[in-house]
C-alpha positions, 0 to 999 in steps of 0.5 A, a space after each residue: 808570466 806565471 800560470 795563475 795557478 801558481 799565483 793562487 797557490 803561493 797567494 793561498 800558502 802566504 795567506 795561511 802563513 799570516 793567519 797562523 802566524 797571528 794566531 800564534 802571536 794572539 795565544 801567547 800575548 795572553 796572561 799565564 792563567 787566561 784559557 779560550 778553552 775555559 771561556 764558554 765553562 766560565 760563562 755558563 758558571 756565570 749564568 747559572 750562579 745569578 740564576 740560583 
């Protein structure tokens, strides 16, 4: 049987494998013109044009 330090380790590297790996399925399934960059800029254009 394994030490469970090694059992945590490879746990914990295929944990962050999926995480990444979804991450990037997630960013490229967005339109061509989408941006999570632009979203808080948009939002603040938003509030801003129904306060004038």
């Amino acid at each position: 049987m394994k030490s469970p330090v090694v059992v945590v380790a490879i746990t914990l590297t295929a944990a962050i494998l999926v995480a990444a790996s979804l991450l990037i399925i997630v960013g490229t399934r967005k339109g061509a013109g989408t941006s999570t960059l632009n979203a808080p800029t948009l939002q603040l254009r938003v509030k801003h044009a129904q306060m004038v």
